[in-house]
GUZATI-134165 format. One line per 2 residues: their letters; for each residue x, y, z of N, C-alpha, C. Coordinates in pm, whole numbers, plus 32768, in hexadecimal, padded with zeros to 4 digits. Layout:
# residues N
A = X:Y:Z:X:Y:Z:X:Y:Z  ...
# end
This chain:
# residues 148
XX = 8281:4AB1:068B:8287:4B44:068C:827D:4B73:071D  82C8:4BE1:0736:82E6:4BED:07ED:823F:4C59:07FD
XX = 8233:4C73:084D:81D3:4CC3:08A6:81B3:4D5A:085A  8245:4D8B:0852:8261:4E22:0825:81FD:4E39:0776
XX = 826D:4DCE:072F:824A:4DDD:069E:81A1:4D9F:06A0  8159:4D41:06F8:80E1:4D3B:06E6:805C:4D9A:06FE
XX = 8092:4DE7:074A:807E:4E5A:0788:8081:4ECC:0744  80CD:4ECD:06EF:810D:4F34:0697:809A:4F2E:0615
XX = 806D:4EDC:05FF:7FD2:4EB1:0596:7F6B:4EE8:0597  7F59:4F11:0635:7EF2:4F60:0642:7ED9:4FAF:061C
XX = 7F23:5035:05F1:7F3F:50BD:05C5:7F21:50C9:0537  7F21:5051:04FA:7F12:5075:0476:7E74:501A:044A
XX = 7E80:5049:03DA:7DF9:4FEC:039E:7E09:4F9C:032A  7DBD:4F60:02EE:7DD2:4EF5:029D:7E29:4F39:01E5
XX = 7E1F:4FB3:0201:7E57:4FF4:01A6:7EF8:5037:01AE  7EFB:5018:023B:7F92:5066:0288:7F8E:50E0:02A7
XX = 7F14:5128:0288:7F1E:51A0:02F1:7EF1:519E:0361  7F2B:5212:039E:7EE5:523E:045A:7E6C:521C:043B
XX = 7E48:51DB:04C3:7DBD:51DA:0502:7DB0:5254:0549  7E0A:5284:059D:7DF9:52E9:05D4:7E63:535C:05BC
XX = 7E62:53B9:060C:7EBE:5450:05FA:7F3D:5407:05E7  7F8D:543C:05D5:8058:540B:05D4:8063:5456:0638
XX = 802E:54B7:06BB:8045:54D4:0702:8034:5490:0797  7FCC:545D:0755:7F8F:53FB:07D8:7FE8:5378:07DB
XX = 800F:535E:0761:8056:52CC:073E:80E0:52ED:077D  8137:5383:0765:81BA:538E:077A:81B3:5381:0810
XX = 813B:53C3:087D:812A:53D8:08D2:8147:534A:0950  8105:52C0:092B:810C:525A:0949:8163:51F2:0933
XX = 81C9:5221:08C2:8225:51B3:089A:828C:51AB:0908  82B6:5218:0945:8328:5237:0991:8317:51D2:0A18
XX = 827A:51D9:0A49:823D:5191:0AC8:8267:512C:0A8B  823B:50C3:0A06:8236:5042:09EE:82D0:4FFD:0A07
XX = 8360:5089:09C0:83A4:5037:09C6:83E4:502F:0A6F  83EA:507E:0AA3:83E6:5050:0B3B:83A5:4FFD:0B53
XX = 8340:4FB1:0B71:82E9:4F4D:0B89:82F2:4ED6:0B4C  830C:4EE5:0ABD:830A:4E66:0A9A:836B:4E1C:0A74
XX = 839C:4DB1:0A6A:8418:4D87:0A7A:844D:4D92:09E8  8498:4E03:098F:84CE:4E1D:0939:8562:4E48:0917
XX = 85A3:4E28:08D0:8637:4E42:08C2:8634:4EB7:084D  866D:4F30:08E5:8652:4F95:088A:86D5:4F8E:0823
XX = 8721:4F51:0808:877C:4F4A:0797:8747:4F19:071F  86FB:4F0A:06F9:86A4:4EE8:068A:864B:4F48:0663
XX = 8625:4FAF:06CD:85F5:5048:0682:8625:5097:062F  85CB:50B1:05AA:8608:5122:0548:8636:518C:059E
XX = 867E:51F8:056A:8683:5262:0564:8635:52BA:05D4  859A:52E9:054F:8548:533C:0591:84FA:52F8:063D
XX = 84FC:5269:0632:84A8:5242:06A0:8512:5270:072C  85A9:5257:0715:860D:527B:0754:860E:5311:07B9
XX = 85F7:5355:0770:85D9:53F0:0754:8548:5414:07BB  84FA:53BD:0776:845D:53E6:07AF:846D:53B2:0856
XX = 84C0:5339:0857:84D9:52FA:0904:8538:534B:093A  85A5:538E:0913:85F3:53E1:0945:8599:5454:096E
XX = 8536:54B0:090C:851A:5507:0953:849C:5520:09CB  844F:548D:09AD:83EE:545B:0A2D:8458:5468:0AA3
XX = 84C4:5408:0AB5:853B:5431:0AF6:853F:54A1:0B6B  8567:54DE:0AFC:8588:5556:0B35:8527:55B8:0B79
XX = 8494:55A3:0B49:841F:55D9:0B6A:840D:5594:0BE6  8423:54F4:0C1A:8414:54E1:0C86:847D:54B1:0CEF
XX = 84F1:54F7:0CE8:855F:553A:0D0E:85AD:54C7:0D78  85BE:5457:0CDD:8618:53FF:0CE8:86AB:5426:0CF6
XX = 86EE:53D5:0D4D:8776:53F7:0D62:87D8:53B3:0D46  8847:53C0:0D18:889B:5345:0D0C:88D2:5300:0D88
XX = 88C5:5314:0E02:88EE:529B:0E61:8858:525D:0E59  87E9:5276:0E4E:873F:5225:0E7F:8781:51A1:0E19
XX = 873B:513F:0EA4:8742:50B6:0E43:86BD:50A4:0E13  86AB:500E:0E14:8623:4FF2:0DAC:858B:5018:0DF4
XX = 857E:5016:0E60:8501:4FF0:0EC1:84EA:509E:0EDF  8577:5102:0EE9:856D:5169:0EF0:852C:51AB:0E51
XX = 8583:5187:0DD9:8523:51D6:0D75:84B5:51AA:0D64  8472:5132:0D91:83DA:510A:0D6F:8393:515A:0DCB
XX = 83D4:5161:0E7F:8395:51D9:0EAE:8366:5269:0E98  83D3:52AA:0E70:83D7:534B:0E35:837E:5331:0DBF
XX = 8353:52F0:0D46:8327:52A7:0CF3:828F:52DB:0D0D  8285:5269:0D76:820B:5261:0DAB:81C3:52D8:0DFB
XX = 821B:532D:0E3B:81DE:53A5:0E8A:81E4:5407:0DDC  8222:5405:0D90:821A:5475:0D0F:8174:544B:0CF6
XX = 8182:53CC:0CE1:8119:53BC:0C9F:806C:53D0:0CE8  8086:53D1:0D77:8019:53F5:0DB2:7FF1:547B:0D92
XX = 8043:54E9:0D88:8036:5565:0D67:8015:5569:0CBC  8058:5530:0C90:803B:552E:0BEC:7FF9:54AD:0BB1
XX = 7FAA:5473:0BF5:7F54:5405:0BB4:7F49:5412:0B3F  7F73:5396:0B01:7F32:537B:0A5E:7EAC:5374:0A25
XX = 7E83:5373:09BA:7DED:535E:0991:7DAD:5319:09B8  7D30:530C:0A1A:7CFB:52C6:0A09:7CC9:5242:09B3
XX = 7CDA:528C:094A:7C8F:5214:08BC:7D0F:51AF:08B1  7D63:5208:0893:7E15:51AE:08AA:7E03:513F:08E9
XX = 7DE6:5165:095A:7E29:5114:09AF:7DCE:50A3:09A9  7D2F:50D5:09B9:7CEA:504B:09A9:7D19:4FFE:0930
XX = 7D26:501A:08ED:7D33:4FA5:0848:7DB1:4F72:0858  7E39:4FC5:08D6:7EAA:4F83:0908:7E47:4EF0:0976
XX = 7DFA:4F08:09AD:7DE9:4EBF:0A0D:7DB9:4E41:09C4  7D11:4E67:0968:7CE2:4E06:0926:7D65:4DA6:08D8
XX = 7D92:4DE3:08A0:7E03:4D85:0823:7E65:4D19:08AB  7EAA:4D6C:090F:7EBA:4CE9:097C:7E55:4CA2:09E7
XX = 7DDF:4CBC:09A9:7D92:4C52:0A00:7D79:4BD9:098C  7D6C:4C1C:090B:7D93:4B8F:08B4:7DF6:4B54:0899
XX = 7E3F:4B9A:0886:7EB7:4B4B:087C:7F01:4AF5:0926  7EDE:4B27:0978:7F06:4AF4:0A0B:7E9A:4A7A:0A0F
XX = 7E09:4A99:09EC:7D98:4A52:0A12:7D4B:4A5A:0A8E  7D66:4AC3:0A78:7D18:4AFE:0B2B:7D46:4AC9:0B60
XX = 7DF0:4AEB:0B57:7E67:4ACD:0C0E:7E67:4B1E:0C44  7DF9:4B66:0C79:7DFC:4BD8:0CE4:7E10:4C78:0C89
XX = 7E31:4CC6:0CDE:7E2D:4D6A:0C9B:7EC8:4D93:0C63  7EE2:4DB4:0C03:7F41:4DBC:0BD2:7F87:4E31:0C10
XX = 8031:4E38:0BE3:806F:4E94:0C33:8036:4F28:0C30  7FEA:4F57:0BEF:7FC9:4FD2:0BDF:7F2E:4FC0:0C20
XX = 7EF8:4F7D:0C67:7E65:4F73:0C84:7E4B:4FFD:0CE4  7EC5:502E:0D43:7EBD:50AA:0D74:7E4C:50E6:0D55
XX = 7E8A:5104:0CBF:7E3B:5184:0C8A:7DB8:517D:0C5A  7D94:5112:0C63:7D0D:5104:0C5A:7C9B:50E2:0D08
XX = 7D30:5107:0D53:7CB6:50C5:0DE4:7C9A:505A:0E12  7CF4:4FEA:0DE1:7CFE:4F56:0DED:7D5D:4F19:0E34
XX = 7DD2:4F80:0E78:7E44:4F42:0EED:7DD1:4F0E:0F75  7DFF:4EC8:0FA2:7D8A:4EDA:102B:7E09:4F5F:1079
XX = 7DB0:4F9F:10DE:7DFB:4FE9:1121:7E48:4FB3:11A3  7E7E:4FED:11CE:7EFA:4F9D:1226:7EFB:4FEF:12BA
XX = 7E9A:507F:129B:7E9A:50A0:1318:7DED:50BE:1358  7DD3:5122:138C:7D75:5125:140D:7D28:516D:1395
XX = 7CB1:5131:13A1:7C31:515E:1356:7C0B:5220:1356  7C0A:5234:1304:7C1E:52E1:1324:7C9B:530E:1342
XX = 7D0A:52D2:133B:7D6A:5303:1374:7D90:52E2:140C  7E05:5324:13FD:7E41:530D:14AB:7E89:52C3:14E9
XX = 7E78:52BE:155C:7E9A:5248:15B6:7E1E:51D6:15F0  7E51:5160:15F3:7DDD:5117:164C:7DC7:513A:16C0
XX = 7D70:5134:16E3:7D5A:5157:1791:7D94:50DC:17F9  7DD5:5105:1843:7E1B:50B3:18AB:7DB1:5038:18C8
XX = 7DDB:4FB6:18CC:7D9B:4F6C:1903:7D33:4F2E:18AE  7D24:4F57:182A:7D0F:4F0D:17B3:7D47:4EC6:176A
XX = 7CF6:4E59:1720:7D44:4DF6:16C0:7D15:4E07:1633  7D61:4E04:15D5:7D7B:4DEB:1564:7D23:4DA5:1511
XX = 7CAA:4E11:1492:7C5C:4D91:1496:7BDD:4E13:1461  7B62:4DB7:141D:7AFB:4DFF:13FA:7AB7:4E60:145E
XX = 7AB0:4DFA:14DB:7A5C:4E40:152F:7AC3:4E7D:15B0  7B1D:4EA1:1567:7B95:4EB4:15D9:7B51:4F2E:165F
XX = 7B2E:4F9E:1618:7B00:4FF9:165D:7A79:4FDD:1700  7A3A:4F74:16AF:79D8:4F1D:171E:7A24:4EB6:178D
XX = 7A92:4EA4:1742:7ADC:4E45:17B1:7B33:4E7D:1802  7B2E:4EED:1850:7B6B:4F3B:18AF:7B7A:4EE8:1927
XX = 7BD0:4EA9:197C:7BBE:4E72:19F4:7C1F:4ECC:1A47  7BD4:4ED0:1ADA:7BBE:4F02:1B4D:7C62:4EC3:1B84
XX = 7C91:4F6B:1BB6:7D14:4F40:1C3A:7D10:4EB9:1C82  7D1E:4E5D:1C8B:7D40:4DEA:1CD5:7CC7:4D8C:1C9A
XX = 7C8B:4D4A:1CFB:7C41:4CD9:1CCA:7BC0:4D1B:1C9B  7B85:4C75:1C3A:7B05:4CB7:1C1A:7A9F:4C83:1C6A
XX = 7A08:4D0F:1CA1:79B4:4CD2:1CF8:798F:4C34:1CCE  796E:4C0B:1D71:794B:4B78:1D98:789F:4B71:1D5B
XX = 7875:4B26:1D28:77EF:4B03:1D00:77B2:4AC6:1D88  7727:4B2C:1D73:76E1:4B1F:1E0B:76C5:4AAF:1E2D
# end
């Protein structure tokens, strides 16, 4: 069973109804199928419909290739984050099923990407390196002082 349809388990309960809103559920499917490796030709109808109008909400174009709609994707979704609760029981269900292989594609939204830029924001300060204690490791225009 691929990623999507295991994933897709979560939402319901041992009876087949929502676990959660159908709003919160319609809300996140659109992220999954960008992300996860699915052939959207095998979508009914309505799921068709519900990805078309995420779409359009995050103002996909027909020349954007793939790396571009996961982008626009991804900035919609910063502004319109999904449920919280969602997303964790998205995360938990691929840490079992992965086996704790790291944070799953949606870990974003829970605060689990590491970040990629300057702590608080910004720019690094000239003459720093890359790194926990980057900010402490500032070195001086030319050489560093001689030990007395």
């Amino acid at each position: 069973m691929d990623a999507f349809s295991t994933l897709l388990k979560v939402f319901f309960d041992e009876q087949g109804a929502l676990r959660y809103p159908a709003a919160d559920v319609e809300h996140v499917i659109p992220w999954m199928l960008v992300n996860l490796p699915v052939d959207l030709g095998v979508l009914d109808e309505p799921t068709l419909i519900l990805f078309a109008q995420a779409s359009e909400k995050a103002g996909i174009k027909d020349a954007m290739d793939a790396q571009e709609i996961r982008d626009a994707f991804d900035a919609w979704y910063l502004t319109n984050p999904p449920s919280p609760v969602v997303v964790a029981a998205l995360q938990e269900a691929w840490r079992q099923v992965h086996e704790g292989s790291g944070p799953a594609p949606f870990a974003g939204f829970l605060g689990e990407k590491a970040s990629t830029g300057v702590l608080g924001g910004g720019v690094r300060p000239q003459g720093t390196v890359p790194g926990a204690l980057a900010r402490l490791a500032a070195m001086t225009n030319g050489t560093p002082p001689k030990k007395p």
